[in-house]
N, C-alpha and C positions, 0 to 999 in steps of 0.2 A: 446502346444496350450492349452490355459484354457476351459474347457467343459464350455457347456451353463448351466449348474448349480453353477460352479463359478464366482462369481464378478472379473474383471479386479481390480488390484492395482489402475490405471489410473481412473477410474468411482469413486471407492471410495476415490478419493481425493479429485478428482472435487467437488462430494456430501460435503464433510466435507469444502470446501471453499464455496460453497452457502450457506452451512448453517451460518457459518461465516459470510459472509457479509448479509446474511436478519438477521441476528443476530446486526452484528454493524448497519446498515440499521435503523433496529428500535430504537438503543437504542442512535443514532443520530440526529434523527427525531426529539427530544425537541429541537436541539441547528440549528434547523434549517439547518443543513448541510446532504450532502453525503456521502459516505465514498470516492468516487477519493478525495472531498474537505479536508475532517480529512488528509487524506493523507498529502498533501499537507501543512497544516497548520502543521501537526506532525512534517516533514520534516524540514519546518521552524525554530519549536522551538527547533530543534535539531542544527541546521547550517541555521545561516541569513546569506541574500545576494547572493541567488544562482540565477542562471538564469533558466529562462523557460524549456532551453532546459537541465539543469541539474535533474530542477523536472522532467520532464517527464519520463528521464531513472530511476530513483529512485520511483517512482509512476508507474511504468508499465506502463505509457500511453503513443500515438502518440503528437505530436507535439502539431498535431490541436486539441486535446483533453485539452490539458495542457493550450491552450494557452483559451479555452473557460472558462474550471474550474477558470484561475486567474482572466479573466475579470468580473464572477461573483461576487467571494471573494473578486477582489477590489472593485467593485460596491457597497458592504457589507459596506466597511471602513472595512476589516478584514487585507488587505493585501496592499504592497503601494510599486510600481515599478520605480524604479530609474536607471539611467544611471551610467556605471561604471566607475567610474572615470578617467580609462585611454582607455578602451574600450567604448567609447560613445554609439557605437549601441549596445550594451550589456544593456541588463533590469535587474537590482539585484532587487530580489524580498525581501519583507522583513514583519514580522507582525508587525500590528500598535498594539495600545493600547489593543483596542476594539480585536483584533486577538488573541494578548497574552491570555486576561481574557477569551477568548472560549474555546480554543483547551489547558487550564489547564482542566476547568471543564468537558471538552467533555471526555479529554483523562481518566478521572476516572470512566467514565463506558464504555469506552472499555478495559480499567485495567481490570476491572472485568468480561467481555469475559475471554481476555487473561488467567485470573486467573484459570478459567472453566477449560480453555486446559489444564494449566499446572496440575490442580488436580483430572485430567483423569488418568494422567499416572503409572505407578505402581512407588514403593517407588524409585527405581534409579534413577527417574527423569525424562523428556524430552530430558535429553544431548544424550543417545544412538539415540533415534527416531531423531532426528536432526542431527547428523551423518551421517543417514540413509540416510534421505531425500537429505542432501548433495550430497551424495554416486549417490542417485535419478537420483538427477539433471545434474551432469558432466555426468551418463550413456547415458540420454536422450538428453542433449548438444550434445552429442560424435555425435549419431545417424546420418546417412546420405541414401538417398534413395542407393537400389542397382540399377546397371544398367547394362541393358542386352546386351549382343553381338550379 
């Protein structure tokens, strides 16, 4: 057990992901977006044409989160939802023009976040800490309540 004079692992991550996003949060804020939206539009310009329910697994978010986020972004003309051509009720999401030219400019300052993280770390890089984190995450996946007899 961690005495009350040590930080949980778990506390200092979360802290280091607020800071993070009041970090992209602000440095979003000229391009008019959020960070679920950067998401979102990141995602895009990585793979056109997914659907709603593919952002949202990829974006962390619920459904109705995803599906709020796109109707603003289309609202925008940043984003423009089309039926699949063979799956008609299927909505392929996609960036318009107006989308592209944001989420280039947006993604260069949170480059520069990003940039912050990686030149924290001592010379080996972030590949060990990301290992880790990995390591982290299938631990904490694994986890299952115990139950009593």
């Amino acid at each position: 057990m961690v005495n009350s004079e040590q930080e949980r692992v778990g506390q200092r991550i979360k802290r280091l992901e607020q800071e993070l996003t009041a970090a992209k949060h602000a440095a979003l804020r000229p391009f008019k977006i959020n960070v679920p939206q950067y998401g979102v539009l990141y995602e895009l310009s990585r793979q056109s044409g997914l659907s709603g329910a593919a952002l949202a697994r990829r974006c962390m978010v619920t459904p109705q989160t995803m599906s709020s986020v796109l109707s603003n972004l289309e609202g925008r003309g940043l984003v423009e939802r089309t039926p699949h051509p063979i799956h008609l009720q299927i909505l392929e999401v996609r960036l318009t023009a107006a989308g592209k030219t944001l989420i280039r400019e947006a993604d260069v300052v949170v480059e520069e976040i990003e940039q912050l993280l990686d030149a924290s770390f001592a010379p080996g890089g972030a590949g060990p800490f990301l290992e880790q984190l990995e390591r982290c995450e299938k631990a904490v996946a694994a986890w299952s309540p115990k139950t009593t007899s």
